[in-house]
N, C-alpha and C positions, 0 to 999 in steps of 0.2 A: 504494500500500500504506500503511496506516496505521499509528500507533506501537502498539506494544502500550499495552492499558488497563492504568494506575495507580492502585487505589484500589477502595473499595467499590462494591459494583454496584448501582445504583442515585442514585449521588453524583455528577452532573455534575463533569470537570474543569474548572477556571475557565482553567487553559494545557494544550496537548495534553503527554500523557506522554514526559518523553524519554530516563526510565531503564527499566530493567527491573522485575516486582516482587520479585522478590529483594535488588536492590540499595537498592531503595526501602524495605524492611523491616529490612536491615543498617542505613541511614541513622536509619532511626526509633529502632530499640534504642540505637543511639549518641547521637542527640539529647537520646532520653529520660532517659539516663543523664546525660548532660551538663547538664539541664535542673534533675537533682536536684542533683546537685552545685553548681549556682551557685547552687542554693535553702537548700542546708545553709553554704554559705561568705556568702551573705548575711544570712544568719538567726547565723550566728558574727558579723559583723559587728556583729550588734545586739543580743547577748548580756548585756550586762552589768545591764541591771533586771531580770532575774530572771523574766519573764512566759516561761509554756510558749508551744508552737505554739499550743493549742488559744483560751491566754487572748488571744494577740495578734489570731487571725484572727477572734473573739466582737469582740474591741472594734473595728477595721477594719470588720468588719460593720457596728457600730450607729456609728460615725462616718461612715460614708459612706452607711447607707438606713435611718439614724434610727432611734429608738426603736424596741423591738421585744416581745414576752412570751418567755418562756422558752420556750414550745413554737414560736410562729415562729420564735425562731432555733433551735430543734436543728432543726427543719425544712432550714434556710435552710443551716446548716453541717453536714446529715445525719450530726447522731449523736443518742441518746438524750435525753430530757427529763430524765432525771435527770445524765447528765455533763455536760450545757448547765448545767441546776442550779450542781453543785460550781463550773464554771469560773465562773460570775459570781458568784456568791458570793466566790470569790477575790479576784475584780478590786472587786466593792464592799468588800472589807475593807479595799482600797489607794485606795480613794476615786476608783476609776477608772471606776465608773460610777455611780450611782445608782435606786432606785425611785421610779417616779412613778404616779397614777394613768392608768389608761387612758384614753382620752378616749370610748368611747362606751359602755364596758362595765363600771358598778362595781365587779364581782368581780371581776377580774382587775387584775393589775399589770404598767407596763414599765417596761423598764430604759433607759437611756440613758447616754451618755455623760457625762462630766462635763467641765470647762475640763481639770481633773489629767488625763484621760483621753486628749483630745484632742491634750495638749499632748506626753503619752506619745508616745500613737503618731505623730503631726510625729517626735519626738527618735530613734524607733525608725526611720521611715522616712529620714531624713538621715542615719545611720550607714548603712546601710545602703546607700542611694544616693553617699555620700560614698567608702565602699571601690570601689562599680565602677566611680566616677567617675576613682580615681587609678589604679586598673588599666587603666584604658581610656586616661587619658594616656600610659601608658608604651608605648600602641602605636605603630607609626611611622603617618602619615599614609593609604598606599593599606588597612594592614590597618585602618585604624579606619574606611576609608568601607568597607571590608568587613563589616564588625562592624554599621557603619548600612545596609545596603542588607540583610543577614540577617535584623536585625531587624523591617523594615519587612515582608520577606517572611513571618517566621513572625509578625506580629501579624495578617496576613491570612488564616495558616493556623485560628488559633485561634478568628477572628472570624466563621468561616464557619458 
């Protein structure tokens, strides 16, 4: 007899099911919540420059896939062409990114990041990694290889 199926149908399991989906759905509402929660207590952690959600995740963007135009990124961060607009407008009045020309297309213009820009978001993401870093030492040893063997599981859930 086999486990009952876990999951969307059609979505191979990478391990056979070995909860119920009931309880697999309780897990997930709990995860997810917990998921936001670490994301609002990390984001408090890095609170003090003053950058919205919107301005951090715009500049992360072009720090990490480069230069971009303002409708690639609302593309890229699916919101409108004009709230992409205001948020880097924002961030170039704090000299945190800059315009440049395009390189294959005269009329249009990218943005990119700048050194100040860069060096933000480093200072945003070490606050940041620095709060769960000391939360995490205050585990005892078995729950923080707990902690590591969770995370290595849901980086696979994610990846899939």
């Amino acid at each position: 007899m086999s486990s009952p199926r876990c999951g969307p149908p059609g979505v191979p399991a990478r391990r056979p099911a070995a909860g119920d989906p009931r309880e697999a759905a309780a897990l997930a509402a709990s995860l997810a919540t917990t998921a936001a929660l670490l994301q609002r207590r990390l984001r408090a952690a890095s609170s003090g420059n003053g950058l919205t959600a919107s301005q951090r995740s715009a500049l992360a963007r072009l720090v990490e896939s480069g230069p971009s135009t303002i409708a690639g990124l609302a593309r890229a961060e699916l919101v409108r062409p004009q709230s992409m607009r205001a948020t880097l407008v924002a961030l170039e009045e704090r000299g945190l990114v800059t315009r440049q020309a395009h390189p294959t297309d005269g009329r249009q213009v990218q943005l990119a990041p700048t050194q100040a820009g860069r060096q933000e978001l480093a200072a945003l993401r070490q606050a940041k990694h620095g709060w769960l870093a000391a939360r995490l030492c205050a585990l005892g040893g078995p729950e923080l290889r707990q902690v590591a063997e969770a995370a290595e599981v849901l980086r696979e859930l994610v990846e899939e």
